[in-house]
C-alpha positions as CSV (number, residue, x, y, z in Angstrom):
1,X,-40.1,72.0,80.3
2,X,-42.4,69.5,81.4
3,X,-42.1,65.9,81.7
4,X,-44.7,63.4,83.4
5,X,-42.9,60.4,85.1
6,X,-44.1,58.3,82.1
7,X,-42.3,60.2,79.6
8,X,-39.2,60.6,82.1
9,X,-39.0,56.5,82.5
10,X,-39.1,56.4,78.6
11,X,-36.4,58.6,78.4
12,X,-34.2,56.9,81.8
13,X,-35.0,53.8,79.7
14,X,-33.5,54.8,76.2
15,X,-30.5,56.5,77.8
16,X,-29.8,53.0,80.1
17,X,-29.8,51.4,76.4
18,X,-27.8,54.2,74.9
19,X,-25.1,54.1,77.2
20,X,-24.5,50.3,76.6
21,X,-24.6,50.3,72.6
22,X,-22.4,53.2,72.8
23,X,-19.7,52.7,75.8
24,X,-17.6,55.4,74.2
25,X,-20.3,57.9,74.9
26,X,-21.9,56.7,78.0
27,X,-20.9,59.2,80.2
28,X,-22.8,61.6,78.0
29,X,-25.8,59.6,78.1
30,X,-25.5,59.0,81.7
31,X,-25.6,62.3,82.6
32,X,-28.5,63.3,80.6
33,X,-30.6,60.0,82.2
34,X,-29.5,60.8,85.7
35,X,-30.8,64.9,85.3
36,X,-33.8,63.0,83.7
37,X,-34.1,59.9,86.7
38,X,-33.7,62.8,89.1
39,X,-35.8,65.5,88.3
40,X,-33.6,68.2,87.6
41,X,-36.1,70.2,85.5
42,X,-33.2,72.8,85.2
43,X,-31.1,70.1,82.6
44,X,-34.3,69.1,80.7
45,X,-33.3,71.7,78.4
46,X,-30.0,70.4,77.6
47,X,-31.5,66.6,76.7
48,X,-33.4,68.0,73.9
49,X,-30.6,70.7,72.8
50,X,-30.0,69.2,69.5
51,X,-34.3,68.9,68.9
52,X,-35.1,71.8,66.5
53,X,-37.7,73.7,66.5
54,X,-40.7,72.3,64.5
55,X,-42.0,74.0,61.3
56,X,-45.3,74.5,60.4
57,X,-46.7,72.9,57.0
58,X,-47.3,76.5,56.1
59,X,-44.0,77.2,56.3
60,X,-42.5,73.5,54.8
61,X,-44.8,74.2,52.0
62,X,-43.5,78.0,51.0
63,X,-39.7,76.6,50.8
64,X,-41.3,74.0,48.6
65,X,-42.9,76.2,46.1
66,X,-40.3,78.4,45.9
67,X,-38.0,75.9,44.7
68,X,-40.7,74.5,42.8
69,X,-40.9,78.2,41.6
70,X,-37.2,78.3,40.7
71,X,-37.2,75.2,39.2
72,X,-39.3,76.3,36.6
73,X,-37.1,79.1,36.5
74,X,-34.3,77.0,35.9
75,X,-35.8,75.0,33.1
76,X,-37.5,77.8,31.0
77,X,-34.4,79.2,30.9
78,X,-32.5,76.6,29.4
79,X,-35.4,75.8,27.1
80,X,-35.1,79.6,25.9
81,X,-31.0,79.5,25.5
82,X,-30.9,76.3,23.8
83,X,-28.0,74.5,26.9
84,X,-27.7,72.3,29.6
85,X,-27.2,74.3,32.5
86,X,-27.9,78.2,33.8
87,X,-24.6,79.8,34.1
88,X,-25.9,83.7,34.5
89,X,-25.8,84.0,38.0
90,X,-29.2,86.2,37.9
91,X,-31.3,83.3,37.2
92,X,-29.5,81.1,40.1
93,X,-31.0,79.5,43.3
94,X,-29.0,81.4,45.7
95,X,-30.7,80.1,48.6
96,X,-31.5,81.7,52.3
97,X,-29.6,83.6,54.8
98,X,-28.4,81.4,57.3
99,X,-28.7,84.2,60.2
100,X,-31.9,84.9,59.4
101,X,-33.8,82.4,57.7
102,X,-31.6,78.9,59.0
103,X,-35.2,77.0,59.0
104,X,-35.8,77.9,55.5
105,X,-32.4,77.3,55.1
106,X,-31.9,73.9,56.9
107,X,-35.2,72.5,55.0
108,X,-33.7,73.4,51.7
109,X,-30.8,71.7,51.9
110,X,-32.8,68.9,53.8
111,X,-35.0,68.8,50.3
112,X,-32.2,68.9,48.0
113,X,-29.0,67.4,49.5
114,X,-30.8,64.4,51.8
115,X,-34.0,63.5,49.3
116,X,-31.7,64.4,46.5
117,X,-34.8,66.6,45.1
118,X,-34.2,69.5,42.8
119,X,-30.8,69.0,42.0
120,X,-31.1,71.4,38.8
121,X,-31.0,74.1,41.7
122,X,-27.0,72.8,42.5
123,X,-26.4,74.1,39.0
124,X,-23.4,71.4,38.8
125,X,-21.6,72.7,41.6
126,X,-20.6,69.9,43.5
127,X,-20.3,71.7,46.7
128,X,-23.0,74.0,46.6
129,X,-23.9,76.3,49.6
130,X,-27.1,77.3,50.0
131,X,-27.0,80.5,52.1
132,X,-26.9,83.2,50.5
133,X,-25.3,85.5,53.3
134,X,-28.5,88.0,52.9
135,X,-32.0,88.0,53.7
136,X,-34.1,86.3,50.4
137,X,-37.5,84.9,52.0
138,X,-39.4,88.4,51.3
139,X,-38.1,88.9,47.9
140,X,-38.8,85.3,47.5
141,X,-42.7,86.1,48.6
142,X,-43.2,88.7,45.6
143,X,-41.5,86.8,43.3
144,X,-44.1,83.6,44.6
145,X,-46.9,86.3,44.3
146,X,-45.9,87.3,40.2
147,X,-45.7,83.6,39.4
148,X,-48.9,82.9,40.8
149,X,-50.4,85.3,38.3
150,X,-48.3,83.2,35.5
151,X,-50.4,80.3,36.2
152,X,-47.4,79.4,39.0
153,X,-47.1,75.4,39.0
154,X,-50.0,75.3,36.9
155,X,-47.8,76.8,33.6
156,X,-46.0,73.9,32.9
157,X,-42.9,74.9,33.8
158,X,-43.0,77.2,30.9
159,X,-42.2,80.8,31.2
160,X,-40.6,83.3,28.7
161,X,-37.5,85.4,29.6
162,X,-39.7,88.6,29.8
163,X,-41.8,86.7,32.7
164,X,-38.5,85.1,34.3
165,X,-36.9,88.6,34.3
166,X,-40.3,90.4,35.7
167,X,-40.5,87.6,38.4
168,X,-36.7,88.6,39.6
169,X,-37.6,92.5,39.8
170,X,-40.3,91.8,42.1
């Protein structure tokens, strides 16, 4: 990793205020400024440990419409059973695997826990996990492709059993 001097005095800088708001952690700090102050491009990597990676708006955007996707789910078939909550387990949200898909994962639960969007997805669980323990992102990819030919966000959020059933056997 690369740093100019400018962005290493930024950093020296923040760490020197760090380490006084927080004396109970100043060692910490400390010892991430003096790798920084130093040049120790070896320990770079351990500042910025905690700094996922980035995702791409591509990406951001699929986790989106595929809640967006299930929440449609979600409310067709409660329309079409007459209650207040999906209880069949088959028409559930179950999430992404967190070995595999942790970004897809993390974002999800960044969407619905932190910004307290989607919450039908939680299905009134008040703990709720959201990794389903299994790979989901390319079943999640046909079932994106079928709703797309249902008009997908488009539909008004209305779908009948038959399409909510095809859309989970793709």
């Amino acid at each position: 990793m690369e740093l100019s001097k400018l962005e290493r005095l930024n950093l020296v800088n923040q760490y020197l205020i760090l380490e006084k708001l927080y004396p109970e952690e100043a060692d910490y700090f400390a010892n991430h400024r003096k790798a920084i102050q130093d040049g120790y491009k070896l320990h770079y990597k351990w500042v910025f440990e905690n700094i996922d990676r980035e995702m791409s708006e591509e990406e951001c955007r699929e986790v989106l419409d595929i809640l967006e996707m299930y929440r449609a789910i979600t409310w067709s078939y409660m329309d079409i059973k007459g209650v207040k909550e999906v209880s069949d387990h088959k028409y559930m949200f179950i999430g992404f695997d967190g070995n595999n898909e942790s970004d897809q994962l993390a974002y999800a639960s960044y969407f619905i826990f932190d910004l307290e969007r989607y919450q039908e997805l939680l299905y009134g669980k008040e703990y709720a996990s959201l990794n389903s323990h299994m790979p989901r992102l390319e079943k999640y990819r046909r079932m994106l492709e079928a709703w797309q030919s249902y008009g997908g966000k488009n539909n008004a959020m209305r779908l009948s059993l038959e399409q909510i059933d095809a859309l989970l056997e793709a």
